[in-house]
gemmi code that builds the backbone of each chain (N, CA, C; Angstrom):
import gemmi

chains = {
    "A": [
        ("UNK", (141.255, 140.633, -60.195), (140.495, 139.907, -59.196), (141.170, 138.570, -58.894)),
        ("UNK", (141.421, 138.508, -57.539), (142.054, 136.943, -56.833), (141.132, 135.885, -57.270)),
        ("UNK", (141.650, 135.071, -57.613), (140.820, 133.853, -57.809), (141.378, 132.741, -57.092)),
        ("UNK", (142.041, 133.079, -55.500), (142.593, 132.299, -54.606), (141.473, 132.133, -53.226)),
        ("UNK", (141.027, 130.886, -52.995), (140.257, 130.833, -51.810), (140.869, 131.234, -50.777)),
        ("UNK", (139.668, 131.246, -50.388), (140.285, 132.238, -48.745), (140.697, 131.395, -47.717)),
        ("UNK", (141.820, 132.184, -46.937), (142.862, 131.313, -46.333), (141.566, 130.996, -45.171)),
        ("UNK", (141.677, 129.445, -44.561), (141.165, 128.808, -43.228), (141.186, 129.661, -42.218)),
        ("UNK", (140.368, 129.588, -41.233), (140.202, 130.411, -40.101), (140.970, 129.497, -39.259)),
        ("UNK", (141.779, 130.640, -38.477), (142.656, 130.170, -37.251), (141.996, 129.996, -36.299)),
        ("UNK", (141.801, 128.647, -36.007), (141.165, 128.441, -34.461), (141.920, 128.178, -33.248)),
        ("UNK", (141.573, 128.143, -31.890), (142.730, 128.417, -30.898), (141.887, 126.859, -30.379)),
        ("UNK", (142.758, 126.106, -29.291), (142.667, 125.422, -28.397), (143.425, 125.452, -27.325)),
        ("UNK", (142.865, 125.609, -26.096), (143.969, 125.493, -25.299), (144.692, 123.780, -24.512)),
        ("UNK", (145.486, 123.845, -24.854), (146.229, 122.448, -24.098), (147.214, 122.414, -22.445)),
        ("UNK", (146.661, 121.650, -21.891), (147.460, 121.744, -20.363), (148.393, 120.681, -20.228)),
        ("UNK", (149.463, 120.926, -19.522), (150.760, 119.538, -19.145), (150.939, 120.049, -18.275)),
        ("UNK", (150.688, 118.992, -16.775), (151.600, 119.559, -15.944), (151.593, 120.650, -15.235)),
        ("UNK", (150.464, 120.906, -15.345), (149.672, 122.552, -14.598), (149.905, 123.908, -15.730)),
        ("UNK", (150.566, 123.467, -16.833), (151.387, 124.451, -17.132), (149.919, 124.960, -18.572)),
        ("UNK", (149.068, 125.647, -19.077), (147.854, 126.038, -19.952), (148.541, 126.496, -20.822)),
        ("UNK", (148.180, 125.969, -22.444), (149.311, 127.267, -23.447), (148.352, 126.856, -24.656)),
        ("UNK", (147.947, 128.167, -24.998), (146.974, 127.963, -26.186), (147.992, 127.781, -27.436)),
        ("UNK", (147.213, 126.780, -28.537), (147.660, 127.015, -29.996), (146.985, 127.019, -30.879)),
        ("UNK", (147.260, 127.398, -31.934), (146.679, 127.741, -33.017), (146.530, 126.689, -33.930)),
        ("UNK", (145.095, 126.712, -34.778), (145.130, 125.640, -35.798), (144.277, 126.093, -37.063)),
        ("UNK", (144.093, 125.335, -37.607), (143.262, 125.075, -39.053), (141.931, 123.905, -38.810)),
        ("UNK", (141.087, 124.274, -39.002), (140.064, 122.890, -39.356), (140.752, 122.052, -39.536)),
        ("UNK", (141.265, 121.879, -40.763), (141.514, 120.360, -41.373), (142.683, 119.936, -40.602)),
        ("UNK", (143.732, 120.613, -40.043), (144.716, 120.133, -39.041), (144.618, 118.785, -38.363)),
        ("UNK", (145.571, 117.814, -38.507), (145.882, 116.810, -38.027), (145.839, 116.715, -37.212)),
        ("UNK", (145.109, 116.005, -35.395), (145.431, 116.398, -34.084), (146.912, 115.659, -33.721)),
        ("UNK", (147.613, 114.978, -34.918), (148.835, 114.391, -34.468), (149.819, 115.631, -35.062)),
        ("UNK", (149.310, 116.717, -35.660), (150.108, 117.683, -35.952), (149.801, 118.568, -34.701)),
        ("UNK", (148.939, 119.048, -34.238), (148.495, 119.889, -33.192), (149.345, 118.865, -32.038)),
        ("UNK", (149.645, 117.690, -31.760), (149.981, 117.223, -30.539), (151.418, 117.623, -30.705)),
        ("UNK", (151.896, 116.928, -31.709), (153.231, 117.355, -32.077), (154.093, 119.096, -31.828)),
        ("UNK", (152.891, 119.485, -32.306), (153.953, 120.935, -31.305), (153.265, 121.403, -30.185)),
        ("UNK", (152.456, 120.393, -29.367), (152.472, 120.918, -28.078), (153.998, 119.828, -27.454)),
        ("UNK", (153.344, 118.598, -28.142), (155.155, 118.173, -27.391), (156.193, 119.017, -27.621)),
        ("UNK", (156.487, 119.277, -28.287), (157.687, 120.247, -28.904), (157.545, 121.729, -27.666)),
        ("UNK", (156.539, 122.429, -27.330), (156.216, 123.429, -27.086), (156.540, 123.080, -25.458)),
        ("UNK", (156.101, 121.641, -24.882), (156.362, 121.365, -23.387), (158.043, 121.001, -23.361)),
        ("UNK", (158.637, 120.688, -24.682), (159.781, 119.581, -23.863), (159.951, 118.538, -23.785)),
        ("UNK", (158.749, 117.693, -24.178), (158.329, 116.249, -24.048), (159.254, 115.514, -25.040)),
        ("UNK", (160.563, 114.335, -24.632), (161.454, 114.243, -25.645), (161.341, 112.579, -24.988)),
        ("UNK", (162.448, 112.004, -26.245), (162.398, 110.478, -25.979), (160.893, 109.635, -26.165)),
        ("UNK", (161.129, 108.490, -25.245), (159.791, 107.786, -25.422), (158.448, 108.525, -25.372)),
        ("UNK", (158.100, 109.343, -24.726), (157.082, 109.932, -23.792), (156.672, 110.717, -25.530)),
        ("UNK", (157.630, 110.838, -26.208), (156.540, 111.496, -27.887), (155.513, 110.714, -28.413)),
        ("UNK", (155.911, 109.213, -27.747), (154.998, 108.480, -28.366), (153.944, 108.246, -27.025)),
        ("UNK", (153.839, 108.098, -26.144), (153.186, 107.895, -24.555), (152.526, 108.810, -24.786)),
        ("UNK", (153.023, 110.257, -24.819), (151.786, 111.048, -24.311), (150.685, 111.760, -25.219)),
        ("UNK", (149.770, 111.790, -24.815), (148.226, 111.797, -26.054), (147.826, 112.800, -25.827)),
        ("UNK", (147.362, 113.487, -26.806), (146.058, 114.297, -26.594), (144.337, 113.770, -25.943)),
        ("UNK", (144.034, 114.090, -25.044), (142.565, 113.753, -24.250), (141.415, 114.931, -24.121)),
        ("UNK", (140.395, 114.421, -24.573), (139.800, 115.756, -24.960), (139.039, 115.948, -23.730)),
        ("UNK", (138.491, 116.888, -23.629), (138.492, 117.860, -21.970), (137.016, 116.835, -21.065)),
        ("UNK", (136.758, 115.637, -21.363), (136.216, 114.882, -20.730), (137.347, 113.879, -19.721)),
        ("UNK", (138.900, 114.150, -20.629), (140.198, 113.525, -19.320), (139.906, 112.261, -19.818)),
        ("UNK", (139.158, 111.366, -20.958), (139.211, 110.265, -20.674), (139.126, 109.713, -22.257)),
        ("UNK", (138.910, 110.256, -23.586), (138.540, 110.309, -24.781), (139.573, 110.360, -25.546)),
        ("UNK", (140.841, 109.627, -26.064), (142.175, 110.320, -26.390), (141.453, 110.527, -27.776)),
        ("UNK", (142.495, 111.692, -28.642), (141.771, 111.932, -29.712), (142.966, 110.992, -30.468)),
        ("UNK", (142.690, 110.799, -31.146), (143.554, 109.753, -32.571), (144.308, 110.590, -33.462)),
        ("UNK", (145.464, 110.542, -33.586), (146.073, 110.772, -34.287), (145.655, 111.369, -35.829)),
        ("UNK", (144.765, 110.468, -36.580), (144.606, 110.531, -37.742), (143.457, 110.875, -38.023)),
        ("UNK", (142.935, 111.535, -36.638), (141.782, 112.396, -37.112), (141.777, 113.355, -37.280)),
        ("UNK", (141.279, 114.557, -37.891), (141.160, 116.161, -38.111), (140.845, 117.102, -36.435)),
        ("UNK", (141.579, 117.860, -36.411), (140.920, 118.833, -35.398), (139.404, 119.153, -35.368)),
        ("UNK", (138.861, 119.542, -36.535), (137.373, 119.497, -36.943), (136.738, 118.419, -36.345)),
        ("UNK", (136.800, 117.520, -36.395), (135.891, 116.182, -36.252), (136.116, 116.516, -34.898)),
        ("UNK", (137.034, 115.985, -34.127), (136.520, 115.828, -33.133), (137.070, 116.956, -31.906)),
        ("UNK", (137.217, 118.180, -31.925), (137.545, 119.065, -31.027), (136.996, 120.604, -31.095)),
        ("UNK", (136.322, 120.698, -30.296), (135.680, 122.046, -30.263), (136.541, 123.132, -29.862)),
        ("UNK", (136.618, 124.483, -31.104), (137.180, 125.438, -31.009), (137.243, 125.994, -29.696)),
        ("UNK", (138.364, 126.736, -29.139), (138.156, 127.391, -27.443), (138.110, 126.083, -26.349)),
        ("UNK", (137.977, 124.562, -26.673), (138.122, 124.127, -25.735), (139.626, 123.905, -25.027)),
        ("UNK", (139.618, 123.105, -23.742), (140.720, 122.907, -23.203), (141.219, 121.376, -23.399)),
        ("UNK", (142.392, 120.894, -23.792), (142.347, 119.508, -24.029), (143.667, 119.569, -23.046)),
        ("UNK", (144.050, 117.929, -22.452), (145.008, 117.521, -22.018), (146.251, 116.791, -22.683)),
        ("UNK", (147.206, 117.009, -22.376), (148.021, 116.180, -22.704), (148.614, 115.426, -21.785)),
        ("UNK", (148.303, 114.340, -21.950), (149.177, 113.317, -20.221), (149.246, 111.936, -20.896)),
        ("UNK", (149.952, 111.433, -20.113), (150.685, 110.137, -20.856), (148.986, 108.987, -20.589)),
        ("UNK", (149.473, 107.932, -21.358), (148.570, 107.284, -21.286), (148.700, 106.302, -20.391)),
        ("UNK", (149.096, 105.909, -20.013), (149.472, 105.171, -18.448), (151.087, 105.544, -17.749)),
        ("UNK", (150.802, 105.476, -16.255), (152.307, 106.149, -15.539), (152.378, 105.107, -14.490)),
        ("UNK", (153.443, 104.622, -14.165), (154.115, 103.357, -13.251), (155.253, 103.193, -13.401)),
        ("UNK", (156.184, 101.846, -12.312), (157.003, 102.104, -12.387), (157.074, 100.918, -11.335)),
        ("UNK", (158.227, 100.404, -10.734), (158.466, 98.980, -10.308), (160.007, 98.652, -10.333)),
        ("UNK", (159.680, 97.567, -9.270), (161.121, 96.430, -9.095), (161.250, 95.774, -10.760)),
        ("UNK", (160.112, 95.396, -11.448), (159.818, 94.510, -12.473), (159.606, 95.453, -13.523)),
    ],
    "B": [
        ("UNK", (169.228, 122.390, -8.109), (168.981, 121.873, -6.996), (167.689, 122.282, -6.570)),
        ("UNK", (167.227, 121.295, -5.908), (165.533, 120.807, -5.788), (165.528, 121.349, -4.423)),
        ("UNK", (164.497, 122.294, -3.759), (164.862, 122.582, -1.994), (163.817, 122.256, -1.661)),
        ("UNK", (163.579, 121.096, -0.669), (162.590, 120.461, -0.337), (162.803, 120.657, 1.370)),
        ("UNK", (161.657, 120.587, 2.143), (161.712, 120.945, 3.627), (161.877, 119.807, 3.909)),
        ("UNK", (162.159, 119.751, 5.276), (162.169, 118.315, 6.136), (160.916, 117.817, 6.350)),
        ("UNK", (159.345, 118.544, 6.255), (158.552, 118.282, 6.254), (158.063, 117.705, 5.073)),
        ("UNK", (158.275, 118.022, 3.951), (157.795, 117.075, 2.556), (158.655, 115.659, 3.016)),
        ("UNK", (160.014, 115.769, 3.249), (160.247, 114.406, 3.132), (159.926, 113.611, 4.098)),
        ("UNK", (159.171, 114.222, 5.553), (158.831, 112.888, 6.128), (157.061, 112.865, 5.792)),
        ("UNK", (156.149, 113.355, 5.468), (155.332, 113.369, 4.341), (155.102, 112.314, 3.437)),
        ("UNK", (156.449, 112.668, 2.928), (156.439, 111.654, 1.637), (156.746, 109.771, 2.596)),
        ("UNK", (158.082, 110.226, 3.111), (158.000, 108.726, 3.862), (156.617, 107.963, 4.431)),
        ("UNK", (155.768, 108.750, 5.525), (154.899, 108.358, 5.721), (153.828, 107.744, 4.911)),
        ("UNK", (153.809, 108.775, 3.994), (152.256, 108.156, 2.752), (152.791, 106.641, 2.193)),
        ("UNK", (154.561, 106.801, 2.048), (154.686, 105.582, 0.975), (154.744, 104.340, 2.535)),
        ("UNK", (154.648, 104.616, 3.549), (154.639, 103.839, 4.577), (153.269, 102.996, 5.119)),
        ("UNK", (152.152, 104.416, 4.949), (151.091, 104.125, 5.284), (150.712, 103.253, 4.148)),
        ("UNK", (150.606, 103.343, 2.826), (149.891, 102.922, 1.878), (150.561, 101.507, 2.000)),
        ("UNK", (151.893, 101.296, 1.460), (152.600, 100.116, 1.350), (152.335, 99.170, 2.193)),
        ("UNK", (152.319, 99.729, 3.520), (152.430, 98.855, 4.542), (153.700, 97.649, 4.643)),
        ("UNK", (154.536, 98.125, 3.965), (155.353, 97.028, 3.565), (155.609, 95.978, 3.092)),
        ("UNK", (154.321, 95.609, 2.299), (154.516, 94.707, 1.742), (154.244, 95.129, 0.154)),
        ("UNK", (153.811, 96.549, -0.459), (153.458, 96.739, -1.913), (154.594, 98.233, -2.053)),
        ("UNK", (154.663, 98.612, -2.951), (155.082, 99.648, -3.681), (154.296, 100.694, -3.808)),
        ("UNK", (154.738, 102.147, -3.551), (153.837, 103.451, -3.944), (154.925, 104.454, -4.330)),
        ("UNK", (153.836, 105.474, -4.260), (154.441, 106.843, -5.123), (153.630, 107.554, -4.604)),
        ("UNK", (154.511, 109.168, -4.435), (154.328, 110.295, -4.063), (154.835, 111.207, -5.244)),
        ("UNK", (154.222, 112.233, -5.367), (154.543, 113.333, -6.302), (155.254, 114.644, -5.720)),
        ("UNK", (156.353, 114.949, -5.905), (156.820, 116.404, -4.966), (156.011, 117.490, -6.121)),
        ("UNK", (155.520, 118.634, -5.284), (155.016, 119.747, -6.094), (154.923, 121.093, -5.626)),
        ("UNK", (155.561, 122.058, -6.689), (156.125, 123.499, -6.260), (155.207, 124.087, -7.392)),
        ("UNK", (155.390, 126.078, -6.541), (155.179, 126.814, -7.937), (155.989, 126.679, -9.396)),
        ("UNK", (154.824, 127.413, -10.398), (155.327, 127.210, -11.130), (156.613, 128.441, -11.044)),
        ("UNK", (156.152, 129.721, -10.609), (157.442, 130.633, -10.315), (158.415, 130.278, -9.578)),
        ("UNK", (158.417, 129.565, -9.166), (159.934, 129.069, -7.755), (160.508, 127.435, -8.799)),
        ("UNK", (161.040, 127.531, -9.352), (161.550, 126.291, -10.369), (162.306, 125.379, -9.114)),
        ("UNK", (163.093, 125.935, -8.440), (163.646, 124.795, -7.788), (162.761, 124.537, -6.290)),
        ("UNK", (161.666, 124.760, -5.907), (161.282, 124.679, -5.189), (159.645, 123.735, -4.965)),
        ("UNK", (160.145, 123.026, -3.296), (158.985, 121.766, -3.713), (158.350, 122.252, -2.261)),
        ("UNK", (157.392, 121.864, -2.318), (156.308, 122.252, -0.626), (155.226, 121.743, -0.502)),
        ("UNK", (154.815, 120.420, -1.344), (154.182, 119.373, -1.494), (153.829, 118.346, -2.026)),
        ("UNK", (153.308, 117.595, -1.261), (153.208, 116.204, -1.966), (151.987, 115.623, -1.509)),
        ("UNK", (152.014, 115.284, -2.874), (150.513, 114.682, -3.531), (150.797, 113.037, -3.623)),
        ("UNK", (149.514, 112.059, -2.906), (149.513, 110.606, -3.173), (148.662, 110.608, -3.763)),
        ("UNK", (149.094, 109.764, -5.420), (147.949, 109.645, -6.124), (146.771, 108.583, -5.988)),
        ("UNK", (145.919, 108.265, -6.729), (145.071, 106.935, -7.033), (146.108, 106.049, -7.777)),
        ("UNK", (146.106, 105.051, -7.178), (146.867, 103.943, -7.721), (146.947, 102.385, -7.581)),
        ("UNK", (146.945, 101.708, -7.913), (147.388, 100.436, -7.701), (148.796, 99.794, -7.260)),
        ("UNK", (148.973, 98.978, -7.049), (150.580, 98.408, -6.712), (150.532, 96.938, -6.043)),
        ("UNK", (151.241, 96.763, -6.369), (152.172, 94.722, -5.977), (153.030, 95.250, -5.158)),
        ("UNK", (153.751, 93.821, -4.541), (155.183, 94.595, -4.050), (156.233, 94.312, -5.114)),
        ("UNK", (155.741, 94.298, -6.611), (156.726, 94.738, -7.262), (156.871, 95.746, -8.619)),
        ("UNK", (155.377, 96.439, -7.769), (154.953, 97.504, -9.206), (154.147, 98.602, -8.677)),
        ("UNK", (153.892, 99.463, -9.326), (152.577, 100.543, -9.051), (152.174, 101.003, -10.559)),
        ("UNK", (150.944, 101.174, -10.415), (150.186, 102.160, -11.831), (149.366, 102.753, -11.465)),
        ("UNK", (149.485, 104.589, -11.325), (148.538, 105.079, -11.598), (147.747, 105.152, -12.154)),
        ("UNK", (146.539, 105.672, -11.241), (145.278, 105.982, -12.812), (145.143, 107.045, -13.871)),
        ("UNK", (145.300, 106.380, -14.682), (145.846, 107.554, -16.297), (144.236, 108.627, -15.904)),
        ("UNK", (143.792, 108.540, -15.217), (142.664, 110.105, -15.460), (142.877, 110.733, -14.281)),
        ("UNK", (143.658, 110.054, -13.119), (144.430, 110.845, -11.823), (145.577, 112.001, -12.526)),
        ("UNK", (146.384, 111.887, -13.496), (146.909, 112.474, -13.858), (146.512, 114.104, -14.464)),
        ("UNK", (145.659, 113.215, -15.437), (144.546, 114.604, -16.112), (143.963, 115.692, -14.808)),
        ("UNK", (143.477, 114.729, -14.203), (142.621, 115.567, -12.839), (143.898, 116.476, -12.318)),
        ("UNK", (144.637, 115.755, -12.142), (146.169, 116.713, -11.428), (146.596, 118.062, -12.397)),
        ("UNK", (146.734, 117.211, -13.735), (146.997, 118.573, -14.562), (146.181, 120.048, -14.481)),
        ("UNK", (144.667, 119.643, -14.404), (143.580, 120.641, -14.301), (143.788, 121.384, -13.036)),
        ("UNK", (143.896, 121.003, -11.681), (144.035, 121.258, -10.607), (145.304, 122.288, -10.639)),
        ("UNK", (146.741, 121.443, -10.889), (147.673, 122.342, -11.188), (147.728, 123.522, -11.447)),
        ("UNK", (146.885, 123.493, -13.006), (146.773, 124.872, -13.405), (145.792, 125.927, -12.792)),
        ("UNK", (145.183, 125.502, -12.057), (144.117, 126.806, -11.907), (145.081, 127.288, -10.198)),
        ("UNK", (146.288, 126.672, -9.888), (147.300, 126.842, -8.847), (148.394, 127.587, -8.953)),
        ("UNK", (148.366, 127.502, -10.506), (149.751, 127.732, -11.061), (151.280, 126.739, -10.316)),
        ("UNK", (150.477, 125.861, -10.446), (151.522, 124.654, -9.531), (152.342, 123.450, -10.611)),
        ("UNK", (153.500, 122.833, -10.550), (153.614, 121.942, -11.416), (154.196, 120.875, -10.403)),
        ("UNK", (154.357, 119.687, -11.409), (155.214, 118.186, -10.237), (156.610, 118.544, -10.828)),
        ("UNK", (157.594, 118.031, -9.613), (158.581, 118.362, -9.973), (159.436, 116.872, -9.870)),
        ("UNK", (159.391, 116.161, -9.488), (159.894, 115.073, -8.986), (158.390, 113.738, -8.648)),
        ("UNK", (159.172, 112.843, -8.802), (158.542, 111.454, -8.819), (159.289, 110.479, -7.321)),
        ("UNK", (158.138, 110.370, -6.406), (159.109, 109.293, -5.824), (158.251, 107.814, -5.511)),
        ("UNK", (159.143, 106.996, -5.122), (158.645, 105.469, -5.447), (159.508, 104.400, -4.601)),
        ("UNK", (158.720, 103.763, -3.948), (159.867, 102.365, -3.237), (159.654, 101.212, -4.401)),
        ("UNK", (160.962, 100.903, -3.375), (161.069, 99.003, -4.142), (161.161, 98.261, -2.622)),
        ("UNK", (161.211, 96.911, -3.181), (160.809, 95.971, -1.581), (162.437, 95.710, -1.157)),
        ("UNK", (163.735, 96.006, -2.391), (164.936, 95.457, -1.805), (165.631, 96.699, -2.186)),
        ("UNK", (166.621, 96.572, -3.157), (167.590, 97.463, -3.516), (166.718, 99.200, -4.346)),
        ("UNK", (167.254, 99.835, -3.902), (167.001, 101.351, -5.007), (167.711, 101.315, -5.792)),
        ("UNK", (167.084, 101.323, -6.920), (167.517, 101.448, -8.674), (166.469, 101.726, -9.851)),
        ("UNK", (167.155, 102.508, -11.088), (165.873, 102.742, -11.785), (165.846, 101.567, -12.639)),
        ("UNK", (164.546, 101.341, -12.530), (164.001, 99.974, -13.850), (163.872, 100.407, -14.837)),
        ("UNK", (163.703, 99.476, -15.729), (163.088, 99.407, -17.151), (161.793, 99.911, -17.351)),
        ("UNK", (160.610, 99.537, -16.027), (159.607, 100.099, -16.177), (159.896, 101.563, -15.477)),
        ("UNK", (160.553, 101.699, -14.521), (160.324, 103.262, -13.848), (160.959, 104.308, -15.080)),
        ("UNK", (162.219, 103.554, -15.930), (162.457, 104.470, -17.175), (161.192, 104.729, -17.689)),
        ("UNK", (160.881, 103.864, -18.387), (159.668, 104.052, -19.581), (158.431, 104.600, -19.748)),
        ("UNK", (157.506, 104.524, -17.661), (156.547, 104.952, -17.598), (156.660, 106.179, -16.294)),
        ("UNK", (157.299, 107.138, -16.700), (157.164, 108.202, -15.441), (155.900, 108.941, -16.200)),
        ("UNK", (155.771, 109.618, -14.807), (154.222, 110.977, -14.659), (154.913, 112.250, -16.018)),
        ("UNK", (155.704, 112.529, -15.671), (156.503, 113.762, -16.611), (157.693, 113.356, -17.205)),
        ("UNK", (157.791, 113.723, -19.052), (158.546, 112.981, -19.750), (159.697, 114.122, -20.245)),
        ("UNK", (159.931, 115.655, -19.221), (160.590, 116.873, -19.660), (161.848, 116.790, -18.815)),
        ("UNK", (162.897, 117.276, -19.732), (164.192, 117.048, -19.031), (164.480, 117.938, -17.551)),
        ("UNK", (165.583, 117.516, -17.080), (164.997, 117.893, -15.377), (164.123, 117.394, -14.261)),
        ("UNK", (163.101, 116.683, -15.187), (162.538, 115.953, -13.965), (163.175, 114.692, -13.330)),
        ("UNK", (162.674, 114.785, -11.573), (163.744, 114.141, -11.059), (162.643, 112.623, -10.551)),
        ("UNK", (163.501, 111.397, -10.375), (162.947, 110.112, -10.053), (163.602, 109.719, -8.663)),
        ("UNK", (162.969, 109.651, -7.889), (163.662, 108.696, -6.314), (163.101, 107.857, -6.239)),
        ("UNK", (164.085, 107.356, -6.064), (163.724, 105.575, -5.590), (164.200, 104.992, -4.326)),
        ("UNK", (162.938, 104.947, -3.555), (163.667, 104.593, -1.937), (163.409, 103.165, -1.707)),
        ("UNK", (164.554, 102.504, -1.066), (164.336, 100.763, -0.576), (163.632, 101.007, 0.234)),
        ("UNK", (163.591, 99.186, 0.230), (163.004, 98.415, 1.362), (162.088, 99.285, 1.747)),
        ("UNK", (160.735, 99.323, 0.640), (159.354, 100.336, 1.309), (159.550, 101.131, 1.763)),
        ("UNK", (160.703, 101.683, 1.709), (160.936, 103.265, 2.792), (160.336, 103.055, 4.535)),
        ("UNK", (161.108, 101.470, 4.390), (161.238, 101.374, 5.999), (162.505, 101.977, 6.657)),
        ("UNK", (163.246, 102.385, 6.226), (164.830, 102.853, 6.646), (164.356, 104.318, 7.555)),
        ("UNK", (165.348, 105.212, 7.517), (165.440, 106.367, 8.430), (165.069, 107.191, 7.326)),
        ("UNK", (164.187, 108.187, 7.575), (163.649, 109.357, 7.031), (164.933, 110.306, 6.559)),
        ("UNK", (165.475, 110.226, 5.037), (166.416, 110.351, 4.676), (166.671, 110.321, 3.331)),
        ("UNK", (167.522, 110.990, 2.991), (167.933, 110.301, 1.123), (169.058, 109.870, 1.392)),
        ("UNK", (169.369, 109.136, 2.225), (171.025, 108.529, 2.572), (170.742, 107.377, 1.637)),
        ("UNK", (169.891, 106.615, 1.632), (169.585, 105.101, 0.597), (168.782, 105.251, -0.852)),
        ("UNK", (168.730, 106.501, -0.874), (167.932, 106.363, -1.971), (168.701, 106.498, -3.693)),
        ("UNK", (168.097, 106.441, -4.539), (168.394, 106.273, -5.565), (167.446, 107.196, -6.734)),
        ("UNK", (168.846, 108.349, -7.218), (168.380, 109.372, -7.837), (168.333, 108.845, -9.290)),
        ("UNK", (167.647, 109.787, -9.946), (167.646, 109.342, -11.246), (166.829, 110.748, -11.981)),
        ("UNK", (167.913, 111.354, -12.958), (167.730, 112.676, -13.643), (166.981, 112.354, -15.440)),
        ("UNK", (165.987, 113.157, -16.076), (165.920, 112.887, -17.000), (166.778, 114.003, -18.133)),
        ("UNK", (167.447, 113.269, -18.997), (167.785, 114.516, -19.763), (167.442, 114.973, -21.128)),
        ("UNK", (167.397, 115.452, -21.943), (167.536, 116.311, -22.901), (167.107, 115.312, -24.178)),
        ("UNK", (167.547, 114.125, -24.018), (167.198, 113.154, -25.189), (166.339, 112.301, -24.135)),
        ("UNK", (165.763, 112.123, -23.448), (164.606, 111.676, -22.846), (165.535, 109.998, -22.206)),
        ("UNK", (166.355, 110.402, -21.943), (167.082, 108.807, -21.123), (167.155, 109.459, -19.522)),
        ("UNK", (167.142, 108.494, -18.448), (167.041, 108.506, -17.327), (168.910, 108.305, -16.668)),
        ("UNK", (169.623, 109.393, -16.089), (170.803, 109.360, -15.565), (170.782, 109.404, -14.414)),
        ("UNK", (171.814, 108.752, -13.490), (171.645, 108.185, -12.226), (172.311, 109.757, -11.888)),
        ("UNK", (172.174, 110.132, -10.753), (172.927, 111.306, -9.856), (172.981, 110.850, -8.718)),
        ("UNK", (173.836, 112.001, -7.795), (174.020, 111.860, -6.307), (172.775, 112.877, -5.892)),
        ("UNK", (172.085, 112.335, -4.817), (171.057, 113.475, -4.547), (171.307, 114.389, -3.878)),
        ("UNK", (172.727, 114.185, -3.329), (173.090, 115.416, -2.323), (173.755, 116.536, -3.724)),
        ("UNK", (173.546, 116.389, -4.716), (174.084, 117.825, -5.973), (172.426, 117.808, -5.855)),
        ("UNK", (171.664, 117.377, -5.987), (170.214, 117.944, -6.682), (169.146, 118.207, -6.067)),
        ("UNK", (169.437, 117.501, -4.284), (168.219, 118.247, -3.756), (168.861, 118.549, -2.229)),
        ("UNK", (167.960, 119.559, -1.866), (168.792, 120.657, -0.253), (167.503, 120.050, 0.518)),
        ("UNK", (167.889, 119.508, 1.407), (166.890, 119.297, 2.349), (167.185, 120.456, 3.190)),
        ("UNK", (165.810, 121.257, 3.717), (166.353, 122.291, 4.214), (165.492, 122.475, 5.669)),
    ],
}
model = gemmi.Model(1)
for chain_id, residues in chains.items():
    chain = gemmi.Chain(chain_id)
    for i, (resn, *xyz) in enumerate(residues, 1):
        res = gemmi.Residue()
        res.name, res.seqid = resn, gemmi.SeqId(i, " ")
        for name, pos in zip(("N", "CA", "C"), xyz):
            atom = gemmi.Atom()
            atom.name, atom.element = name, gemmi.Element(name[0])
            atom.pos, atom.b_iso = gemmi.Position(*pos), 0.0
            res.add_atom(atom)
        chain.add_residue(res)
    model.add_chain(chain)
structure = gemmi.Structure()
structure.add_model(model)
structure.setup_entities()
């Protein structure tokens, strides 16, 4: 008899950049700076913009924090954004 | 190479004409399917602010765009933007573009895009692979057609 707990349930979220929708997979306890991290990885998103662009949870206006758990604050099956946190550009 | 109609680019001139009025700075977004990669057939003026020596979108104009996008299957492909004198990329147009994936393209048109409906003055700018901004000729990267 296993006396190994049972592995976490895989939960899905879907994330959008750019028109482009691509679900991923997670864990409860998952980091959302680990979940952001391979959607950057997964879009392309290189240079400065790893640190610029955030996860926003599907209200478009809520970024989720880094150092919080997927659990806390993101509901399984939802859709979250990824978009930079401010975009501009200038003479200055 | 980017194939944009003669109609996006006087489009685009106009919006950054109308809005600016010549005396502030704007931006237009070029935007194609997502199946046609080199191909653009509109443009989007966002919500924004601007000086005549800056612009900032509104960070939830973006989100809204992303959502929209997708249920289009549409993406942005290019960024464009005046300055009040010379075309060149800044420090800020490096640091804060709409899309941070290599390939995406930056124009930068003078003098408010009072000149001739054209990329004869403008000022390209490619992102690449390590996320730095490289100047190009726009006649290799986009077909006005």
């Amino acid at each position: 008899m296993s006396s190994q707990a049972p592995a976490p349930p895989k939960l899905q979220v879907t994330i959008v950049y750019n028109g482009v929708p691509q679900s991923f997979d997670y864990v409860p306890q998952q980091s959302i700076n680990s979940v952001r991290q391979q959607a950057l990885n997964f879009f392309g998103i290189t240079g400065d913009g790893r640190e610029q662009v955030r996860l926003f949870a599907p209200d478009n206006q809520t970024e989720l924090p880094d150092d919080a758990s997927m659990e806390d604050r993101v509901e399984p099956g939802s859709t979250l954004i990824l978009r930079p946190r401010t975009s501009g550009g200038g003479t200055r | 190479m980017l194939k944009i109609t003669q109609e996006v680019l006087e489009k685009s001139f106009a919006a950054l004409r109308t809005c600016g009025l010549g005396r502030s700075e704007c931006v237009v977004f070029w935007i194609g399917p997502l199946e046609r990669p080199e191909h653009v057939d509109q443009v989007v003026h966002p919500r924004h602010t601007a000086t005549s020596v800056g612009y900032d979108v509104d960070p939830m104009w973006s989100g809204e765009l992303w959502l929209d996008l997708a249920e289009r299957a549409r993406t942005v492909r290019a960024q464009v933007h005046t300055h009040p004198g010379a075309a060149f990329h800044s420090a800020r147009d490096d640091s804060l573009p709409l899309i941070h994936t290599e390939g995406y393209l930056s124009l930068v048109i003078p003098r408010f895009a009072s000149g001739p409906v054209s990329l004869g003055d403008v000022h390209l700018a490619e992102r690449n692979s390590e996320g730095k901004w490289v100047a190009r000729d726009p006649r290799e990267l986009i077909e006005v057609t």
